[in-house]
py3Dmol code that shows the C-alpha trace and the ligand (Angstrom):
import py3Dmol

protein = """\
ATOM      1  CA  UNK A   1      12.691   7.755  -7.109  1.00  0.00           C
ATOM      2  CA  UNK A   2       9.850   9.033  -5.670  1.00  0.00           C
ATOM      3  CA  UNK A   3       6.538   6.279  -5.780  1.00  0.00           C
ATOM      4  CA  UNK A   4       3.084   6.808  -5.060  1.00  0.00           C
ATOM      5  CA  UNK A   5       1.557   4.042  -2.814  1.00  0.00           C
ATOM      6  CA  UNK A   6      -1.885   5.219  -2.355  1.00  0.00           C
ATOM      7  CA  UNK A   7      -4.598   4.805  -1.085  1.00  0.00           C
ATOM      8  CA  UNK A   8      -6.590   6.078  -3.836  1.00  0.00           C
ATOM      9  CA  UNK A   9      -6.003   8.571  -7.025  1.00  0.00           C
ATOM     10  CA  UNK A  10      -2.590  10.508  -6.341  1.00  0.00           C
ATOM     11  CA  UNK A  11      -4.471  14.266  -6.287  1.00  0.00           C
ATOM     12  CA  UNK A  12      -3.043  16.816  -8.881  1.00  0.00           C
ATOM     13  CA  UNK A  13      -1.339  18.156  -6.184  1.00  0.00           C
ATOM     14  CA  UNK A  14       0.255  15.427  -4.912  1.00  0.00           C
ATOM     15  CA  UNK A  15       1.716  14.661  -8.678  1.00  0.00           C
ATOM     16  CA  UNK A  16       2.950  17.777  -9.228  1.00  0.00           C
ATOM     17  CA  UNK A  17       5.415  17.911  -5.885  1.00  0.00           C
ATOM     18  CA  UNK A  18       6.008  14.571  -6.636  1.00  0.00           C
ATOM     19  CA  UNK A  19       7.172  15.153 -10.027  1.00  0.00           C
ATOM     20  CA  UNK A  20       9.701  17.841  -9.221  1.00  0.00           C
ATOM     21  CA  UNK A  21      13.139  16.944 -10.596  1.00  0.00           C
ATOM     22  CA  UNK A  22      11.765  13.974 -12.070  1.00  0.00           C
ATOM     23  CA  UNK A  23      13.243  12.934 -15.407  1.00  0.00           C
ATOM     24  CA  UNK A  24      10.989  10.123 -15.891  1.00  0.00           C
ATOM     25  CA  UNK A  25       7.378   9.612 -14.865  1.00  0.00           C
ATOM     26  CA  UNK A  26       5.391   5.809 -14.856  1.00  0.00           C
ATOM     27  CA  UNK A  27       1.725   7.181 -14.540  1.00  0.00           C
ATOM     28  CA  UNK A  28      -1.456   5.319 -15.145  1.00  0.00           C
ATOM     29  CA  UNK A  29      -4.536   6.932 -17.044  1.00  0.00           C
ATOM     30  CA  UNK A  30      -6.046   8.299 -14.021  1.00  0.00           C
ATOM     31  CA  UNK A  31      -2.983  10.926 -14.238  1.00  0.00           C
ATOM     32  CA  UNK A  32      -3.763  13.669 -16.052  1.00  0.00           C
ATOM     33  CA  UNK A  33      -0.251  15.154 -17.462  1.00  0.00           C
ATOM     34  CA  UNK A  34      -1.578  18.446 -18.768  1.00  0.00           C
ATOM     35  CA  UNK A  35       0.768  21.350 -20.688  1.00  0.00           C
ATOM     36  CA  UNK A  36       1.251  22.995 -17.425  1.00  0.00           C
ATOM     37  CA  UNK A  37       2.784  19.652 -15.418  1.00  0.00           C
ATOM     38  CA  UNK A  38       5.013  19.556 -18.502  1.00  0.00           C
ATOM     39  CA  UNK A  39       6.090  23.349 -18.760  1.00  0.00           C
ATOM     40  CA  UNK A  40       6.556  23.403 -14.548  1.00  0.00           C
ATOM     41  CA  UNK A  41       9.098  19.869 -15.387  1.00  0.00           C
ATOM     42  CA  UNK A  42      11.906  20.802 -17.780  1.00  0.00           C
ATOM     43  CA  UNK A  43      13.986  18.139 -17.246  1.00  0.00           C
ATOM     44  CA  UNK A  44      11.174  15.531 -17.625  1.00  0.00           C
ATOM     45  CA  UNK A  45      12.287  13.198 -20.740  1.00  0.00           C
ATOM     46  CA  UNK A  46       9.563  10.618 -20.560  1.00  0.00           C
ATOM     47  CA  UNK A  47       6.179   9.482 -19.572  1.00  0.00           C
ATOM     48  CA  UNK A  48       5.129   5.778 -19.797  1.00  0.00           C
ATOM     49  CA  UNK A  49       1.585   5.240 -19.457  1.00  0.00           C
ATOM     50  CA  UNK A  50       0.285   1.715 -17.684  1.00  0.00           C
ATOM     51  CA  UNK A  51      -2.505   2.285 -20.185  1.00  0.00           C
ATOM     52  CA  UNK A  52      -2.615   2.198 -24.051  1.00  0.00           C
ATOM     53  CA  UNK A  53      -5.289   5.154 -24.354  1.00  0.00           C
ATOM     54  CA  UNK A  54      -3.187   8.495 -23.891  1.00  0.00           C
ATOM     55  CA  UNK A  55      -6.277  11.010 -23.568  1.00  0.00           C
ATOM     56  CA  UNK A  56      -5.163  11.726 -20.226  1.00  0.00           C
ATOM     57  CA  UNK A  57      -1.690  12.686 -21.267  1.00  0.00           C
ATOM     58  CA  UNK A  58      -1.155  16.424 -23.710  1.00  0.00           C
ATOM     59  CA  UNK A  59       0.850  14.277 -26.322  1.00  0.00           C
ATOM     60  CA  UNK A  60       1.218  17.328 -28.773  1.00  0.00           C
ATOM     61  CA  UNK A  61       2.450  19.379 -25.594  1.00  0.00           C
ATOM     62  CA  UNK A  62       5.302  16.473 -24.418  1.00  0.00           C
ATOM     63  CA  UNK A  63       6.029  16.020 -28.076  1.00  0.00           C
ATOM     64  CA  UNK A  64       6.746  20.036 -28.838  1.00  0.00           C
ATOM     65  CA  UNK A  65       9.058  19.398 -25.465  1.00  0.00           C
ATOM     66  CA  UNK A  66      10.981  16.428 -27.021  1.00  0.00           C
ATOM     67  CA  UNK A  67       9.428  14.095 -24.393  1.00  0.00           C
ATOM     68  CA  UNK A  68       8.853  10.651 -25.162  1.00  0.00           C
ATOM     69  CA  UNK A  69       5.340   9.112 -24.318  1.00  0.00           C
ATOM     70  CA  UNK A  70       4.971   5.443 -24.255  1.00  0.00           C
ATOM     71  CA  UNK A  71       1.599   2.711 -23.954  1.00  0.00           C
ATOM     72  CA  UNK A  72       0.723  -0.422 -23.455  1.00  0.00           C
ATOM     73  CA  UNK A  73      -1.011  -1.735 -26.845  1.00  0.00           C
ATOM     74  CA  UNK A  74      -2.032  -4.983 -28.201  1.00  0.00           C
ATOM     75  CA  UNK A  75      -1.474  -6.986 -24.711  1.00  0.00           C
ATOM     76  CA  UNK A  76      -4.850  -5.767 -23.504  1.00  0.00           C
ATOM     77  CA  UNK A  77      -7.229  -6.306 -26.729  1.00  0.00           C
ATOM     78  CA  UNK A  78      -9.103  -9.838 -26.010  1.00  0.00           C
ATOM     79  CA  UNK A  79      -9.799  -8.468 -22.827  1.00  0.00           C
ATOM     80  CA  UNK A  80     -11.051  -5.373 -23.398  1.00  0.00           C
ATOM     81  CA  UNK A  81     -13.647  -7.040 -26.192  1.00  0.00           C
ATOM     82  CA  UNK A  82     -14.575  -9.855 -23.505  1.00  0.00           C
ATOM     83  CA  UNK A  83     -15.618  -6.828 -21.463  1.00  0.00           C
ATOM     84  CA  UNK A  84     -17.544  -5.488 -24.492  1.00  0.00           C
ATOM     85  CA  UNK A  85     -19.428  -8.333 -25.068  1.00  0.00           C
ATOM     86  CA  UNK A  86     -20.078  -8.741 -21.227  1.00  0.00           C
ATOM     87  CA  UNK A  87     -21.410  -5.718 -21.486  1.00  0.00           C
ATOM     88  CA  UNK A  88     -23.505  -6.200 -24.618  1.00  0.00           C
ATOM     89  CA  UNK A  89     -25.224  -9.350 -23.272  1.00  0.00           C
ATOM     90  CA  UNK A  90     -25.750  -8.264 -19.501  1.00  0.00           C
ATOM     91  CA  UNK A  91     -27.316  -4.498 -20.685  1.00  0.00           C
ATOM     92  CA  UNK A  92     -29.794  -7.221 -23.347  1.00  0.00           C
ATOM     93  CA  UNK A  93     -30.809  -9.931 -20.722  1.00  0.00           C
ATOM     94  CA  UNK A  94     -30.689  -7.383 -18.252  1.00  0.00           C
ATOM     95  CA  UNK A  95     -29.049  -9.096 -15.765  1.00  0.00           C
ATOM     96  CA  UNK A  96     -27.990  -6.856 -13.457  1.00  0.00           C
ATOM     97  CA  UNK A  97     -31.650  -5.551 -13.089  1.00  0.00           C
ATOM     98  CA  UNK A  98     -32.398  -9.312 -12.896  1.00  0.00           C
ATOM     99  CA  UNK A  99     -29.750 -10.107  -9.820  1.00  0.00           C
ATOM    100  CA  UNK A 100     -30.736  -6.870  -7.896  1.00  0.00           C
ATOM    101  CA  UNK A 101     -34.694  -8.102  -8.438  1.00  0.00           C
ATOM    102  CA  UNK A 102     -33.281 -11.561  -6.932  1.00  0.00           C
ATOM    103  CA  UNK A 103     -31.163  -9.903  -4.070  1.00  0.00           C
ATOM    104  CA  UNK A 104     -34.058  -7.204  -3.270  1.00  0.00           C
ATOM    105  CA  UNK A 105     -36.174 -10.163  -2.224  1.00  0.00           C
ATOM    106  CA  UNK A 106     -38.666  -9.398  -5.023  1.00  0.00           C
ATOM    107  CA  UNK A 107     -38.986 -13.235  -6.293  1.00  0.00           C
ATOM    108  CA  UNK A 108     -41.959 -14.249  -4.792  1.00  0.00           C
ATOM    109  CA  UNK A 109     -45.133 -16.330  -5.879  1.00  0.00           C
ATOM    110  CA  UNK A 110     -47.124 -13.180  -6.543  1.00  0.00           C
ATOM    111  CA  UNK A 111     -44.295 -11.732  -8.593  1.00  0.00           C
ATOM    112  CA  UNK A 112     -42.820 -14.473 -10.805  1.00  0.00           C
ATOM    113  CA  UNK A 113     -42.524 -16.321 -13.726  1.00  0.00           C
ATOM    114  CA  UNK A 114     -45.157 -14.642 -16.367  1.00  0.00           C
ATOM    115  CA  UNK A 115     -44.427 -14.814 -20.285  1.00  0.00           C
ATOM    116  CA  UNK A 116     -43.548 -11.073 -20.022  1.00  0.00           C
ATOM    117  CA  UNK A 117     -40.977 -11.504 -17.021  1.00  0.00           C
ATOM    118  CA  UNK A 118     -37.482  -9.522 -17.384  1.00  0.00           C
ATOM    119  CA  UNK A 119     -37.889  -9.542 -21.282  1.00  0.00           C
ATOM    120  CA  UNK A 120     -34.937  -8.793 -22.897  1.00  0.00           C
ATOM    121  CA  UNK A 121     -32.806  -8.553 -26.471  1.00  0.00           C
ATOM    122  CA  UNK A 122     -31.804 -11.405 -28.612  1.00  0.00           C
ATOM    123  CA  UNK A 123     -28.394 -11.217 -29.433  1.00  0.00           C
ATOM    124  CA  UNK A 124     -27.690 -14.339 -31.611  1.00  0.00           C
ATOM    125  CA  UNK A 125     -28.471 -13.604 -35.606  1.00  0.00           C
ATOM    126  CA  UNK A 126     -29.303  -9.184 -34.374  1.00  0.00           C
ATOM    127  CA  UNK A 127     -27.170  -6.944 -36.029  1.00  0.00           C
ATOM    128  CA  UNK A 128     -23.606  -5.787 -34.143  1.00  0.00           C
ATOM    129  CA  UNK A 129     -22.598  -1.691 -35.286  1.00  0.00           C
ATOM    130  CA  UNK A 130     -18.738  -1.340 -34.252  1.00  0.00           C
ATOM    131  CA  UNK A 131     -17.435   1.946 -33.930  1.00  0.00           C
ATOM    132  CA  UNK A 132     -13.855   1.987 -34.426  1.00  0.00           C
ATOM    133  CA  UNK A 133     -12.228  -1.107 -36.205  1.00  0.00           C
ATOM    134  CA  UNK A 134      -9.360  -1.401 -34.459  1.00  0.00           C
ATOM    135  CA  UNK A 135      -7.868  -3.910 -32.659  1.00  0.00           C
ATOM    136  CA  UNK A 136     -10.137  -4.323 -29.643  1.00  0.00           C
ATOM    137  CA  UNK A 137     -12.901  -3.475 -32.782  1.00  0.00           C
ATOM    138  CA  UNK A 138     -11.898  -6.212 -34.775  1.00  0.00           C
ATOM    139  CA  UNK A 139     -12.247  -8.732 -31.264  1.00  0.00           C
ATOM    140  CA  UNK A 140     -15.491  -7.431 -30.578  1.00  0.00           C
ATOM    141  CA  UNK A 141     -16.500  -8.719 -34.385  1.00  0.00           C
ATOM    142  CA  UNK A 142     -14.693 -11.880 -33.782  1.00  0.00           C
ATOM    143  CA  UNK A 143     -16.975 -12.490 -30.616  1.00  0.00           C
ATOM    144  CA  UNK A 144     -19.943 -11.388 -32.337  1.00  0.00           C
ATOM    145  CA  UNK A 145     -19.031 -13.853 -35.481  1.00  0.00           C
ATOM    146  CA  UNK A 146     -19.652 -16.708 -32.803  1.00  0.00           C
ATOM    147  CA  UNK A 147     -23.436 -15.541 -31.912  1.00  0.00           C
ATOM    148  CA  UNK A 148     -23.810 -15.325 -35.981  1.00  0.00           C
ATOM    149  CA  UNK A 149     -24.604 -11.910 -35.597  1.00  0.00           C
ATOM    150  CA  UNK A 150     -24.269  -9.526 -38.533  1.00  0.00           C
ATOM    151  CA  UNK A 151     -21.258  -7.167 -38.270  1.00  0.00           C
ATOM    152  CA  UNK A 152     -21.170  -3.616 -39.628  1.00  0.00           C
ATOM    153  CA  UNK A 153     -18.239  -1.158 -38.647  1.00  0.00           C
ATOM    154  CA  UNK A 154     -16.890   2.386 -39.109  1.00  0.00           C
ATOM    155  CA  UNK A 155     -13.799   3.405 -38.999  1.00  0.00           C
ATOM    156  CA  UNK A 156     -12.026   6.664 -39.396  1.00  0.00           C
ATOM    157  CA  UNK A 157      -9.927   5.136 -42.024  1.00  0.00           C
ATOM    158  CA  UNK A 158     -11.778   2.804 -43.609  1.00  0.00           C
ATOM    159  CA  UNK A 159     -10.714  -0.760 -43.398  1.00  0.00           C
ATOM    160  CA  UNK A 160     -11.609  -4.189 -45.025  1.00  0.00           C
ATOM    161  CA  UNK A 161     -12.157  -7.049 -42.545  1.00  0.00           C
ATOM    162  CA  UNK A 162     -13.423 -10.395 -43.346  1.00  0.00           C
ATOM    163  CA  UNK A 163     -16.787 -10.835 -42.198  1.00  0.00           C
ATOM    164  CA  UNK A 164     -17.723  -6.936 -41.773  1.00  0.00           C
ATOM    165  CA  UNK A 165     -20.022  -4.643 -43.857  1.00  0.00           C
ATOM    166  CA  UNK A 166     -17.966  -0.923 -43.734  1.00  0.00           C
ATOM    167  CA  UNK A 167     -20.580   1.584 -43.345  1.00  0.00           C
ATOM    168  CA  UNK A 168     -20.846   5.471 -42.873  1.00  0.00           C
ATOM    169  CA  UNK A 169     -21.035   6.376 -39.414  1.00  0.00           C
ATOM    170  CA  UNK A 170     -25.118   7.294 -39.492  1.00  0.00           C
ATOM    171  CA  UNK A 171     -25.704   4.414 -41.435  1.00  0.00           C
ATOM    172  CA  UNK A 172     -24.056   1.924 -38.769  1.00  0.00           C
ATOM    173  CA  UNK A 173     -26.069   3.486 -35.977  1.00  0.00           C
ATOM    174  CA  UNK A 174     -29.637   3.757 -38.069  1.00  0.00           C
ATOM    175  CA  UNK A 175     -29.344  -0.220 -39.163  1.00  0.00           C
ATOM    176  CA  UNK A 176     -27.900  -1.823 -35.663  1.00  0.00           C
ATOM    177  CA  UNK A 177     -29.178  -3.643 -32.681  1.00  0.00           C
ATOM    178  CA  UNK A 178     -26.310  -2.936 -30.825  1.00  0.00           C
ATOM    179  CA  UNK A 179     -23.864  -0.590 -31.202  1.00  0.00           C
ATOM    180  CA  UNK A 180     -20.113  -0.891 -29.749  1.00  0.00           C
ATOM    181  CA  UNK A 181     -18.194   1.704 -29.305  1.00  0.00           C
ATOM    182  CA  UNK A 182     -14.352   0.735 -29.336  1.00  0.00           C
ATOM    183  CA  UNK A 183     -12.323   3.843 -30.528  1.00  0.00           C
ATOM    184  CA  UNK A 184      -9.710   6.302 -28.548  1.00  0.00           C
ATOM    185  CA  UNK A 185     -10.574   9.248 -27.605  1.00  0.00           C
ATOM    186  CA  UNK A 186      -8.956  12.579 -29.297  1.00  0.00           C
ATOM    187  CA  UNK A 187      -9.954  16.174 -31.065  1.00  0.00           C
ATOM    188  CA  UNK A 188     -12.274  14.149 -33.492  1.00  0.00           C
ATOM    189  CA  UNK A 189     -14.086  11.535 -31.622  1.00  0.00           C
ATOM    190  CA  UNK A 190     -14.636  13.534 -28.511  1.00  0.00           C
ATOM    191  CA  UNK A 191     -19.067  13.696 -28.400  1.00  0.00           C
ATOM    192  CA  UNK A 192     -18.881  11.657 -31.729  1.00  0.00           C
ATOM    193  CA  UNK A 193     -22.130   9.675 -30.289  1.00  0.00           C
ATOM    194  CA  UNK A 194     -24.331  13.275 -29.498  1.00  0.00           C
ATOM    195  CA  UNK A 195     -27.795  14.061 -29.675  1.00  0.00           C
ATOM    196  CA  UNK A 196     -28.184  13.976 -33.097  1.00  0.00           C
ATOM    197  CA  UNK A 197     -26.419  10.376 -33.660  1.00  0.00           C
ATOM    198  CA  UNK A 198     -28.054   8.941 -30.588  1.00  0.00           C
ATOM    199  CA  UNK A 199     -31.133  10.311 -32.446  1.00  0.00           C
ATOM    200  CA  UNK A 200     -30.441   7.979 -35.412  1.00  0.00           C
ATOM    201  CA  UNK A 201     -30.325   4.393 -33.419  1.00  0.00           C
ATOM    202  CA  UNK A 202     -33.110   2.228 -33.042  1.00  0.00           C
ATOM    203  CA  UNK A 203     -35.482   2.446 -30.284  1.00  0.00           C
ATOM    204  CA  UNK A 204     -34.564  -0.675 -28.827  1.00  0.00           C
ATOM    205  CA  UNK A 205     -31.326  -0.428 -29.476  1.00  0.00           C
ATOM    206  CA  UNK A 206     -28.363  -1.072 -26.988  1.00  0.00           C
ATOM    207  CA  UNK A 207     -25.256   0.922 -26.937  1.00  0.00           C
ATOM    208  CA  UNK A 208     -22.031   0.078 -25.309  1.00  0.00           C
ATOM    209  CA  UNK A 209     -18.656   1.734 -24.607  1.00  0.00           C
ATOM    210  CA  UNK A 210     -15.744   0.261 -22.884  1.00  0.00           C
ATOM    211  CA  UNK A 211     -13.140   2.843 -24.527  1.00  0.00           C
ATOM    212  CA  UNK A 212     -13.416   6.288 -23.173  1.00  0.00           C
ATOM    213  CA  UNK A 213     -16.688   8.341 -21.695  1.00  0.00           C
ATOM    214  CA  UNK A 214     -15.652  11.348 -23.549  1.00  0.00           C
ATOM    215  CA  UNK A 215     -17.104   9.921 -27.220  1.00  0.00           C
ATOM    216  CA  UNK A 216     -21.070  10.177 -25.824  1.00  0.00           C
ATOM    217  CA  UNK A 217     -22.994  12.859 -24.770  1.00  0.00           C
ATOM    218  CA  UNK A 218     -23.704  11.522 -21.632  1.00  0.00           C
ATOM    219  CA  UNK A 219     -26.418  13.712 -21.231  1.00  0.00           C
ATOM    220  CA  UNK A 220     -28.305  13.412 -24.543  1.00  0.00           C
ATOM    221  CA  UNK A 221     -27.855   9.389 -23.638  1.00  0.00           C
ATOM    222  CA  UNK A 222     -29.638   9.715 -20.555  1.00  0.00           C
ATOM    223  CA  UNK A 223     -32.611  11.643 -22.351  1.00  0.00           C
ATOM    224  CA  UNK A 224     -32.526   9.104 -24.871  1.00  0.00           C
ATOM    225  CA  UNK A 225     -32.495   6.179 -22.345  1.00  0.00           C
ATOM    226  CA  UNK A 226     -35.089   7.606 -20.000  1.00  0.00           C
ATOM    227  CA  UNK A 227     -37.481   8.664 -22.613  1.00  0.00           C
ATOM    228  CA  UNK A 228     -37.900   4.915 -24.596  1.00  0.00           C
ATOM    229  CA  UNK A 229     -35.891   6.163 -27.156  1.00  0.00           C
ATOM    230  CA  UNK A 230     -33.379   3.450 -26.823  1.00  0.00           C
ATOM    231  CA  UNK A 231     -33.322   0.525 -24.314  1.00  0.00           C
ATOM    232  CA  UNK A 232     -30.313  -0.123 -23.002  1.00  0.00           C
ATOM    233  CA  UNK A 233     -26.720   0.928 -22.251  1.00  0.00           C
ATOM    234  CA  UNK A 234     -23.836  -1.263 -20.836  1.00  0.00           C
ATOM    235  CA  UNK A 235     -20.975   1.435 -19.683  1.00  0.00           C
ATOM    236  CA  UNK A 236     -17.597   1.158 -18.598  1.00  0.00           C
ATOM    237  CA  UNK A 237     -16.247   4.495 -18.954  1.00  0.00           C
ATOM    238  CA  UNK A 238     -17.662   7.834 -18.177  1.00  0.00           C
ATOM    239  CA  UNK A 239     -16.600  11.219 -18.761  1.00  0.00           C
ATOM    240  CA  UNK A 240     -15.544  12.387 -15.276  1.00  0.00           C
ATOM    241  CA  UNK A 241     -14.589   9.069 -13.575  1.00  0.00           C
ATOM    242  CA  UNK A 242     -14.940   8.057 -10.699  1.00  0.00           C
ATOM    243  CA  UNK A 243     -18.503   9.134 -11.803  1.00  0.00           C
ATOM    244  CA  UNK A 244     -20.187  11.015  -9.697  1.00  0.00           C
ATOM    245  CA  UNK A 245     -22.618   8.919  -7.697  1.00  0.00           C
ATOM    246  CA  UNK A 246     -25.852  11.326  -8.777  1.00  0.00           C
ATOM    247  CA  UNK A 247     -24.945  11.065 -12.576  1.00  0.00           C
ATOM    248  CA  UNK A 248     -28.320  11.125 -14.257  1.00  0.00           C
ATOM    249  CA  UNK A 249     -27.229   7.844 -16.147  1.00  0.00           C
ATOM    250  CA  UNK A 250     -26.344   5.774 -12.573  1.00  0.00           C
ATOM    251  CA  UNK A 251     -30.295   6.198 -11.685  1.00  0.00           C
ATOM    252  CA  UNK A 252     -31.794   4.714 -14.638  1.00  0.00           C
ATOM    253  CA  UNK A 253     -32.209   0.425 -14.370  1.00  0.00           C
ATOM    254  CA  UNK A 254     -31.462   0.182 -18.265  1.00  0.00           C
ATOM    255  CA  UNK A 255     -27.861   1.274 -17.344  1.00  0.00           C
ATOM    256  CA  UNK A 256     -25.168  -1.551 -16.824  1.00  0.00           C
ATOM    257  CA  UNK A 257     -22.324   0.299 -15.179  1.00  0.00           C
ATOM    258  CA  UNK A 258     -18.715  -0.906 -14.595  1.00  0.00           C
ATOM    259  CA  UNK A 259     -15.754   0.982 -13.080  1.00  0.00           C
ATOM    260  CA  UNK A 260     -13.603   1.237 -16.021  1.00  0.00           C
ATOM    261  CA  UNK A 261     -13.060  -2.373 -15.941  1.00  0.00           C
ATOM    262  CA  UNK A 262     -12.280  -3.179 -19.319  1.00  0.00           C
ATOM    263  CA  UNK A 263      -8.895  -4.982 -18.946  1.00  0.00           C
ATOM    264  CA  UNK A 264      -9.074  -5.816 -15.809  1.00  0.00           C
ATOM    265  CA  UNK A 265      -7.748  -9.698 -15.385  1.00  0.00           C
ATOM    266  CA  UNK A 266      -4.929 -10.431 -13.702  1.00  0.00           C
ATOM    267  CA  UNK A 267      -2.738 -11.509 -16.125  1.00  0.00           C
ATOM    268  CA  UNK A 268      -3.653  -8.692 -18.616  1.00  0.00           C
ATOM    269  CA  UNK A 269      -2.597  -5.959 -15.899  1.00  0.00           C
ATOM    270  CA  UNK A 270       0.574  -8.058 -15.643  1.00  0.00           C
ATOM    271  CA  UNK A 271       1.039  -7.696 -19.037  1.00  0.00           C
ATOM    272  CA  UNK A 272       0.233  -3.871 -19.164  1.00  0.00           C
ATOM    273  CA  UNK A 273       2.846  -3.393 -15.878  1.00  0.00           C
ATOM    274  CA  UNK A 274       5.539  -5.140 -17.863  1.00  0.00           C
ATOM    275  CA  UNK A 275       5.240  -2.696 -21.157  1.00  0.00           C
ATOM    276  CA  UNK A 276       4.649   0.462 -19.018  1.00  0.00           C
ATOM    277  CA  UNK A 277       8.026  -1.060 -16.830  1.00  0.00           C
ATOM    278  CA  UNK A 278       9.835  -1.721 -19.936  1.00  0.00           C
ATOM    279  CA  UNK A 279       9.284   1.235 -21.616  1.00  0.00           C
ATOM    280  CA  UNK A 280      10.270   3.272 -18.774  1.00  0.00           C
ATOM    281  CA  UNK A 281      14.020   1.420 -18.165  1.00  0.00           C
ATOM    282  CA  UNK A 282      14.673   1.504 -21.889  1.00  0.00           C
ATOM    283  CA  UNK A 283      13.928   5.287 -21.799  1.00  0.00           C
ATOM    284  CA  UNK A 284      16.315   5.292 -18.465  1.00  0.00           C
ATOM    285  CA  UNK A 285      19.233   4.158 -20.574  1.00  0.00           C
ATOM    286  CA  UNK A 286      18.563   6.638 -23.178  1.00  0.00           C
ATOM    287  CA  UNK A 287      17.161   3.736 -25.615  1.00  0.00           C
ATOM    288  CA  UNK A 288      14.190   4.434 -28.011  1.00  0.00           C
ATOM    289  CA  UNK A 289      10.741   2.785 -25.645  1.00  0.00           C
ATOM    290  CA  UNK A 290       9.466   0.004 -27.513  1.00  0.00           C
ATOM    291  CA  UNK A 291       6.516   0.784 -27.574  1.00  0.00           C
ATOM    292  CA  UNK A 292       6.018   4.899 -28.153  1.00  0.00           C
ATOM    293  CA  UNK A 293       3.429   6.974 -29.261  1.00  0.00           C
ATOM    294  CA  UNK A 294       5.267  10.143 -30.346  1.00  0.00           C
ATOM    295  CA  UNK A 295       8.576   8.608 -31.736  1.00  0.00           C
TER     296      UNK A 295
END
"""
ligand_1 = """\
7
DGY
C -6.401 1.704 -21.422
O -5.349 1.098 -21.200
O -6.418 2.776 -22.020
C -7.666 1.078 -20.986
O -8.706 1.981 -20.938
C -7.486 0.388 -19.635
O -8.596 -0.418 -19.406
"""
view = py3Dmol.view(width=600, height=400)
view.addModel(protein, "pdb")
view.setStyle({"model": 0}, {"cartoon": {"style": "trace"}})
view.addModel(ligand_1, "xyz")
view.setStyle({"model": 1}, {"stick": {}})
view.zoomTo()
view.show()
């Protein structure tokens, strides 16, 4: 068994020596398990992801190999949608603007309290746009339910939800506040949110993603946020992550920015290491993984 114990990302490298003679591999979504790792690893039978997004994995290339891929799902929803909403509200009372204002030493008598100072977004009774009403979609709307905002949603495959408005995709993002992105990444979502969508929102709308960077034009956001023609963005995920420190989006203050944090509490992680485990020993003994993306 050979383990990888850090410090940092295991390189590409590093994974592919590693994997040699491998049957099984426990990766996390920082991994990237592309056609060739699978074509250089015949013997490889499994992968189980510490993750329930498998972007970072070539599913259609392990499945045409017969190798079982397994994820984490479910265990990490609440979370995930508490860092939504963490997001949504810091990126609207822009309070990480706010703190750095505080910490800069910029509070002074000549540069205080004024009717205009740190302005922000009301949430309670604005209207919530969810993209994606899945699990972690449907959590988001439960949150937003409690700040008696209204909910509208799209999904790929439309779904009825107490309490949410199903709307086309332009219509969400033309009559929302805020607009929550909460969908996986594949083929048809990757730059779902481009320059023409992004075109569509409200000028003082907010946008936030905590599923993967790859569904925004990161780019065409920038523009958008840099030019007034939206005001905020709370982001968790980027497209290349770690994101490169001169990312045009890490220079602009209407940018909340977290490390791909989404499900990061303790006992969530626990949760995530236990499925990924699981799946991985019942795989070992030749079982079916209970939890499998490609059965
Ligand atoms: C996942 O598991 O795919 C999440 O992005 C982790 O936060």
């Amino acid at each position: 068994m050979n383990i990888w114990m850090g410090p940092g990302l295991l390189p590409a490298a590093g994974l592919h020596d590693e994997l040699a003679g491998c049957e099984g591999l426990l990766c996390l979504l920082t991994d990237r398990i592309d056609a060739s790792l699978i074509e250089a690893n015949p013997q490889l039978r499994f992968i189980a992801s510490m993750s329930v997004g498998v972007d970072h994995i070539d599913v259609k290339a392990a499945t045409a190999r017969g190798i079982v891929v397994g994820n984490t799902p479910g265990v990490l929803v609440e979370t995930t949608a508490d860092a939504s909403f963490a997001l949504l509200l810091a990126a609207a009372r822009r309070l990480v603007e706010a703190d750095r204002f505080v910490r800069g030493g910029h509070w002074r008598v000549e540069n205080a309290w004024s009717p205009e100072f740190f302005t922000g977004k009301d949430v309670a009774g604005a209207t919530l746009g969810i993209v994606g009403l899945g699990e972690v979609g449907q959590a988001v709307a439960r949150r937003a339910a409690g700040f008696g905002m209204k909910v509208l949603a799209w999904n790929r495959t439309p779904r009825n939800v107490p309490g949410v408005e199903a709307v086309e995709l332009d219509e969400l993002l033309a009559a929302s506040d805020f607009v929550s992105i909460n969908l996986a990444l594949g083929e048809e979502t990757r730059n779902l949110i481009d320059e023409r969508r992004l075109a569509l929102m409200k000028r003082d709308a907010v946008l936030v993603n905590t599923s993967r960077g790859g569904i925004v034009d990161e780019q065409a956001l920038a523009d958008a946020l840099s030019h007034d023609r939206l005001a905020a963005a709370g982001l968790d995920v980027f497209e290349r992550e770690p994101v490169p420190e001169d990312h045009p989006l890490l220079s602009l203050p209407n940018v909340v920015a977290t490390p791909h944090i989404g499900s990061a509490t303790e006992a969530t992680r626990i949760k995530m290491a236990d499925m990924a485990a699981l799946n991985m020993l019942e795989a070992l003994r030749g079982e079916p993984m209970p939890h499998c993306v490609n059965p």
